[in-house]
N, C-alpha and C positions, 0 to 999 in steps of 0.2 A: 705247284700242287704235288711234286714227288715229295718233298722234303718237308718236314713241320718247323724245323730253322732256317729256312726261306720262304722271306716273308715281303711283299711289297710295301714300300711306306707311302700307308695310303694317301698322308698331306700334302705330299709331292706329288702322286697323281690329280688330288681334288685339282691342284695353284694348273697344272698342265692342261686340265680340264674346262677351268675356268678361261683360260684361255685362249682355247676352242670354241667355246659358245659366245665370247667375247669376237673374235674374228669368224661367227657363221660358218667353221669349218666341218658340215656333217658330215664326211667322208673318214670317221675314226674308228675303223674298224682295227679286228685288233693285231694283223700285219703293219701297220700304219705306228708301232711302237716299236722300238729297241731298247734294252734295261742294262743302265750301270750296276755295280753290287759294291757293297761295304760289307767287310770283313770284319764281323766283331772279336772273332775269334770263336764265339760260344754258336755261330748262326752268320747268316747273309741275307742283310736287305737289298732291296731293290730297287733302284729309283726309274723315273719313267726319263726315255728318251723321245719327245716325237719327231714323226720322219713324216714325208711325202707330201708336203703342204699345197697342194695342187687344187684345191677346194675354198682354198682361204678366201673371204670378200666376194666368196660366188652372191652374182648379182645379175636378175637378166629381166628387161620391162616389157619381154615377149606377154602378147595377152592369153596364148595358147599355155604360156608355161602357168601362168600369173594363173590360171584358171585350173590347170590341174594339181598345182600346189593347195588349193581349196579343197582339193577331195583324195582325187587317189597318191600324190607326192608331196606332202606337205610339208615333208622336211626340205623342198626347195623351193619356201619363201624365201629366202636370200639375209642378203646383208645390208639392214635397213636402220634405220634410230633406234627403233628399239627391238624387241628381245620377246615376241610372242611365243606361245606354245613350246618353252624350250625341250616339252620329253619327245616331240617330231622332228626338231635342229636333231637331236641325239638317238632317233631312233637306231641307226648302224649301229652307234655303239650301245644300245640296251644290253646286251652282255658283255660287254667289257664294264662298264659302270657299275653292272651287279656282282661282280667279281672284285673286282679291284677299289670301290668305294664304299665298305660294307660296315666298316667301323667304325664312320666317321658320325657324330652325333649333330643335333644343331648348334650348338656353339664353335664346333671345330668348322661348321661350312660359312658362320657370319663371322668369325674372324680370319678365313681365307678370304671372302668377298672381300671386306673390309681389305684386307693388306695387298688384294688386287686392287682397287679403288687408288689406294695409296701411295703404290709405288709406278699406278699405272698413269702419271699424271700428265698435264697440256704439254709440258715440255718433251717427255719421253715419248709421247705420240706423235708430237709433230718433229723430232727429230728422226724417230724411227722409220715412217712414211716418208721422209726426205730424201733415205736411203733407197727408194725407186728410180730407175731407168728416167731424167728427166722428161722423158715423152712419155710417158706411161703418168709419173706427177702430173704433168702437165692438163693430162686429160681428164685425171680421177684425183687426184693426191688429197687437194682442198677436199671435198666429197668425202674422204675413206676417213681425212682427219675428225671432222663433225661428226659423222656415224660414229668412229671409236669413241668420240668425247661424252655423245648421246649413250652409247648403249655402255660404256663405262658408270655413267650417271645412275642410272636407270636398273642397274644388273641387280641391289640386292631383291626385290621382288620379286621378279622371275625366279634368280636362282636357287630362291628360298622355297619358292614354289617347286621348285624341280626336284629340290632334296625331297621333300613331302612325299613327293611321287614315288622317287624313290623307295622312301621307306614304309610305303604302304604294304609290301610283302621286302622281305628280305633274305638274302640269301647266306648263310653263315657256313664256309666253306673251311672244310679240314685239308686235311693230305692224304698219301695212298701211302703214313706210315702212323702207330698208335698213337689216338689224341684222347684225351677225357673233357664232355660237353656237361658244361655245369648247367644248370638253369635254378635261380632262384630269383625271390620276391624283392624287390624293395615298394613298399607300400603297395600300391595297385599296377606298381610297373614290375617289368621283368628284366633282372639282368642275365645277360648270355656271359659263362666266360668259356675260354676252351684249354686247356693244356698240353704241352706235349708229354707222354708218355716215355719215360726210359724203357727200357731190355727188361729192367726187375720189376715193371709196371707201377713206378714211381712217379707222382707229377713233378717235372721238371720248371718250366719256365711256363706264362702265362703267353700264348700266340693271338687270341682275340677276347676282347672286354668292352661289351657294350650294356647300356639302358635304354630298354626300349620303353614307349611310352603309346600306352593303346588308345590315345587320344591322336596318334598320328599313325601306330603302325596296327597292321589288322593280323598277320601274319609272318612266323619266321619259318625257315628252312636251313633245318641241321642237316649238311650235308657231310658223312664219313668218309666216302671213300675206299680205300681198299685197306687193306689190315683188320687188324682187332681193336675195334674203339669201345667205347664205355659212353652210355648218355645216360643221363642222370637227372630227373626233374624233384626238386626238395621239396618234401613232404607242407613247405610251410607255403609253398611257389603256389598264388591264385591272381587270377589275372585274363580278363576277356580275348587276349590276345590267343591267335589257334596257332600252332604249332606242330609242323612237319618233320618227323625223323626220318631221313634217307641211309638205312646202313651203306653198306657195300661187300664186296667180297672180303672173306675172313670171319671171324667167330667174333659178332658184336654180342655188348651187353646193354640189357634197358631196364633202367631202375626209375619207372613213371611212381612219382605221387601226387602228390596236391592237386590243385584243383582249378588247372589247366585241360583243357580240351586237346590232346594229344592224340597224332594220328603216326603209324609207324609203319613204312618201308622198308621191306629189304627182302634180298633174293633167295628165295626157299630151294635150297638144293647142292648139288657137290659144290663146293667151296665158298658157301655162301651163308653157311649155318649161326646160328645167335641161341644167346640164354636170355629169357628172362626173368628178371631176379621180382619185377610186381606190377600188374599189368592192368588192372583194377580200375586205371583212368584211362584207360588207351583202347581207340579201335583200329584193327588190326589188320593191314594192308600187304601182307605180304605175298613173295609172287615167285612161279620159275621161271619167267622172261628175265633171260641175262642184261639184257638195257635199264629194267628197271631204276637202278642208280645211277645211270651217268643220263640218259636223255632228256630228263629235267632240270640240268643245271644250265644247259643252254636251248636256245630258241623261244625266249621272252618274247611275247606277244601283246600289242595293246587291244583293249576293248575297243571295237569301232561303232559309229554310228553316222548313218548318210541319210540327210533327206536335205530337199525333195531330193527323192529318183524319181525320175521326170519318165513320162509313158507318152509319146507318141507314134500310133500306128493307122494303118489303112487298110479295111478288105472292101471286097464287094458287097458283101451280107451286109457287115456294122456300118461300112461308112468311117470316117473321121473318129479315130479314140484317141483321148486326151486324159491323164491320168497322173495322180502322184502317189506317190508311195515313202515311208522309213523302214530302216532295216537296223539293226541294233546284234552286233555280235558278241560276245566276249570269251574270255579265254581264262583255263583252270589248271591246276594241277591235275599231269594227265592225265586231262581231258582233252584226248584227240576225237577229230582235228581241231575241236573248238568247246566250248564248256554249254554256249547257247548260241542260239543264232535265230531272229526273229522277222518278219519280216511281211510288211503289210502295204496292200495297193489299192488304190480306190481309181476306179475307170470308167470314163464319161462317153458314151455313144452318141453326140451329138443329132444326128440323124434318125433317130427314135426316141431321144432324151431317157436314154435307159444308162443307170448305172450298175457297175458289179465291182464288187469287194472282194476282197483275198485277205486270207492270214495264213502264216503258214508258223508253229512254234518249235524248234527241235529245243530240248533237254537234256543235255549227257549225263550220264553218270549220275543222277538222283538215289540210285545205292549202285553198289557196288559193281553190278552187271548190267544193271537197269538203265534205257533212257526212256524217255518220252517224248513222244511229236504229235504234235496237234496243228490240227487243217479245220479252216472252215470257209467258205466260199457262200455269196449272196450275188444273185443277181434280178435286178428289177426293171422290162421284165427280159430274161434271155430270147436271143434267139435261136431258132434249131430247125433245120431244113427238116420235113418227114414229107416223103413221099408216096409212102404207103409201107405193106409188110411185105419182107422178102428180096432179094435179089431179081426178080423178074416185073417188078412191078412199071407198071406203064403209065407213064407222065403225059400227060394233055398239052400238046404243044402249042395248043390255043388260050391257055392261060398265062399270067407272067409269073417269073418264075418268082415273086414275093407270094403270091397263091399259095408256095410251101411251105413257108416262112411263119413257124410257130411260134407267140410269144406266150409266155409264162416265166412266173416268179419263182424262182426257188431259193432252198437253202440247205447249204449242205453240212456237215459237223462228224468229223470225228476223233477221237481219242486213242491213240494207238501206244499199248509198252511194246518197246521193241529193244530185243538181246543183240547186241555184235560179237558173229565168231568168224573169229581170225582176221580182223579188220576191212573184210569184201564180201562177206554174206549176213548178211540182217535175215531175222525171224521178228516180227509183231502181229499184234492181235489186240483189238479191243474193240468199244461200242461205238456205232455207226447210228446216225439221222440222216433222215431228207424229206426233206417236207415242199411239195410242188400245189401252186396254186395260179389257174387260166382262168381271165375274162374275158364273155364274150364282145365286149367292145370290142376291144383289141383285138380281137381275131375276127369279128365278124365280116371281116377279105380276106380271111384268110384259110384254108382247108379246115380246121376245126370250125368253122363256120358252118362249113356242110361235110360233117364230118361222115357220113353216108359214101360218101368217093373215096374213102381208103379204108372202112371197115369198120369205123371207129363209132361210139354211140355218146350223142351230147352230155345228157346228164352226170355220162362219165368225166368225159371230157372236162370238164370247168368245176368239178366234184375237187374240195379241199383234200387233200394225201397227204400223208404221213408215218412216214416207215420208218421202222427203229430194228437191228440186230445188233450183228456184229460182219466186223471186217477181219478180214485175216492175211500178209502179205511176206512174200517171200524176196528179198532182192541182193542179185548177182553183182559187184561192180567192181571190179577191176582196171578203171579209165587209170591212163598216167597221170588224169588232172580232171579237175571239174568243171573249168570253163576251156573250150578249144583242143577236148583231149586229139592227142596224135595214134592212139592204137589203147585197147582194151576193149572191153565188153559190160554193155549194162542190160542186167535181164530182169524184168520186173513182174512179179506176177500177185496177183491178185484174189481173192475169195470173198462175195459177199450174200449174205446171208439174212434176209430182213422180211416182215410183217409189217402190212396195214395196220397201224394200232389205228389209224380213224376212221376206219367200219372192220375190224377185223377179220377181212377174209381174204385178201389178196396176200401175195407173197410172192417175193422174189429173189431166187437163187445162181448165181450167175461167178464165173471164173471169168479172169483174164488175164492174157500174157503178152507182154512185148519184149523185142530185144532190139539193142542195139550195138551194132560191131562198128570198131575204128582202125581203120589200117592206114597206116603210112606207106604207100609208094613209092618215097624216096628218104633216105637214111635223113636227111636235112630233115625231114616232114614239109617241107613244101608244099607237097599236095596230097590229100587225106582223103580216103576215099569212105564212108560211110552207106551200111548197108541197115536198112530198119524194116523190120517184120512183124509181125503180131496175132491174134486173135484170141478170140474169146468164145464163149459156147454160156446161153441160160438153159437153165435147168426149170426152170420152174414153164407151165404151160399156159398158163396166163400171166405176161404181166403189162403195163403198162408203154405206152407210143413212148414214151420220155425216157424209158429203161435200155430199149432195144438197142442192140450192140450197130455199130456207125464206123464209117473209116473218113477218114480226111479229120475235116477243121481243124486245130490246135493240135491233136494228138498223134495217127498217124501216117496221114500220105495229103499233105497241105496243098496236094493239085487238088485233091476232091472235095467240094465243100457241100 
């Protein structure tokens, strides 16, 4: 990447490559290479070395592993007949593959398959594997021979599949010395080339040249680098495919036309400055955060999705909950820490036969500073200890303690835009519902029953509600991490603001805060000491048993329920 006449020749990574996923080695990270060069004279390529084969024919019929290869490590399904899911065999290496195999088209990766196929045949395998420790043969040798002859067999599918994947976003990587990025049409496809630039700002030699096809790829990424580079999209260039300009430091130039959907980066500021020569198709992303051009070339991430997430728990109040849920992630140009993240539960109270629902939706970056996160919660009917009003309130210890035990349905929905500044403080704001409805069946054992014992008035009580404002929230989060942090702070705070719209006269105005601090004890973090605090205060003077501010249950002091 310093030099634009050093260039890796990317066929001889694909054949090294293939090789890899042929002996199940995902441990190719990109220490795990060392690179010969050829001297052209005009330039230097690079061919791949690989080293540290310690991974190779990983295979293991543990049922603990066998079952977390299913969800959270999947690229340690092993070394089997055949060749599933190979972009989790290669997850390590998703940036080394986005780097280093970026040229290659589908013809160049079916006649690498092809000429692995062919030279990789019964005799060179089973001579190869002969060369094992005869104790080692002995034990596995037959086994490793099959599996190679199987997933020899079997490889162009997969690996064809894998390129696909690949080329679904692409990375097109310059140097940190002058290049010129061509972009033009061939029919509804695009082709990329890139040059290098001489001293008199001459194009020199051709460094990459590909045809993209928007029936496989959705996305490129022109990446410059450091110098003064020139991108160029020709006035004649149309084609679905979306396209990313990454300058870098030095005086870039952007000559956008045609009728490509063109998005442009680069750093606003000392040494970081650019001309644009027509700008007319392009929207325009530029920034004074020095990262901006180097921390998206690396940390390629995949879309996830898990279900079931399986929900079992136990209290005293619910009883037995049983529960499943999916959650669906995915990941964008950055878009930290993630582009979406969604995630939905449905929870079964056997001992009341009541269910409750959850969604919860975040959205990054839907413009430019903008996300959006959406919640909405159901449950039929909940339960909710009320004792009465106040901190002083006295409980009849001749009753059981289900006598407390409010059920009603609710539903809860909101809509929140929320700005991130500086990556640890969120501001949002948007419309709020809640809508609560109590039968007296169901409660007729229960204090809403005789609602007379804690101040409460029936008609009210089992009255359909319906409130609508707005919500408004402020949150602090500094954690090292989001699940198991070891030290930081999460402080969250709260405003909401809402009307009866189903007889128009109640209202309810109410703040809350909580915080939560993480301290590590010991430099290891071994043991973490967590300290949680909170409160809230309503504002409004009448509102409703279901509103009033509560500690324990779920939220926060899980002794008190």
């Amino acid at each position: 990447l310093e030099e634009n006449d050093h260039r890796p020749k990317q066929k001889e990574v694909l054949k090294a490559r293939l090789l890899d996923m042929l002996e199940a080695d995902y441990d190719r990270h990109f220490d795990q290479w060392r690179w010969g060069t050829i001297d052209t004279g005009k330039g230097r390529f690079y061919y791949p070395i690989p080293r540290d084969r310690d991974q190779a024919f990983f295979f293991s019929d543990g049922r603990m592993l066998k079952f977390a290869s299913r969800r959270a490590l999947p690229f340690l399904r092993g070394f089997g007949n055949d060749m599933p899911k190979l972009e989790w065999l290669n997850y390590i290496a998703r940036d080394f593959d986005r780097i280093f195999m970026t040229e290659l088209g589908e013809s160049d990766w079916e006649k690498a398959i092809t000429n692995v196929q062919q030279k990789m045949s019964d005799d060179v395998i089973r001579d190869a594997v002969q060369q094992l420790p005869p104790e080692i043969y002995k034990l596995n040798g037959e086994k490793i021979i099959q599996k190679l002859i199987s997933r020899r067999n079997g490889m162009m599918q997969p690996a064809m599949k894998y390129y696909r994947f690949l080329s679904r976003t692409v990375n097109v990587v310059g140097s940190n010395q002058k290049e010129y990025f061509k972009v033009s049409s061939i029919g509804n496809k695009l082709q990329v080339r890139v040059y290098e630039k001489s001293r008199n700002s001459d194009t020199s030699f051709i460094m990459y040249n590909r045809i993209f096809d928007p029936e496989v790829t959705r996305e490129i990424r022109l990446f410059g680098l450091h110098d003064e580079d020139v991108f160029e999209v020709e006035k004649s260039a149309a084609s679905p495919i979306k396209i990313r300009i990454i300058g870098g430091r030095g005086i870039d130039t952007f000559d956008i036309k045609g009728k490509v959907k063109v998005l442009l980066y680069d750093f606003k500021g000392e040494g970081g400055d650019f001309y644009i020569k027509d700008s007319s198709h392009v929207k325009k992303r530029f920034s004074s955060d020095p990262p901006v051009n180097e921390r998206t070339l690396f940390g390629f991430n995949y879309n996830t999705n898990r279900f079931p997430r399986l929900h079992i728990n136990y209290n005293s109040d619910d009883g037995l909950l049983l529960g499943a849920g999916f959650s669906r992630r995915t990941y964008g140009f950055k878009n930290q820490p993630y582009a979406t993240d969604q995630r939905f539960a449905a929870i079964y109270a056997a001992d009341r036969g009541a269910i409750r629902l959850h969604y919860r939706g975040e959205f990054n970056h839907i413009s430019r500073y903008i996300d959006l996160v959406v919640k909405g919660n159901f449950a039929s009917p909940s339960l909710n200890n009320f004792f009465g009003w106040g901190n002083r309130t006295v409980i009849n210890p001749d009753l059981p303690r289900r006598f407390y035990q409010t059920l009603y349905r609710y539903f809860e929905g909101e809509i929140m835009v929320r700005r991130r500044l500086y990556d640890k403080l969120q501001i949002m704001a948007g419309p709020y519902y809640y809508s609560y409805r109590a039968r007296y069946e169901r409660n007729s054992e229960t204090v809403l029953g005789k609602p007379f014992l804690v101040g409460l008035d029936s008609a009210n009580v089992f009255s359909k509600k319906s409130f609508a404002g707005i919500k408004m929230g402020l949150v602090l989060d500094n954690r090292n991490r989001e699940f198991f942090p070891s030290r930081g702070i999460h402080w969250n705070n709260e405003f909401i603001a809402t009307s009866d719209i189903s007889d128009g006269e109640g209202k309810y105005v109410a703040f809350i805060s909580d915080m939560s601090v993480y301290a590590s004890l010991r430099e290891a973090a071994k043991l973490i000491a967590v300290i949680k605090f909170g409160g809230g205060r309503i504002y409004s003077k009448n509102y409703e048993y279901f509103q009033a501010m509560s500690a324990g249950a779920q939220n926060d002091l899980p002794g008190f329920r």
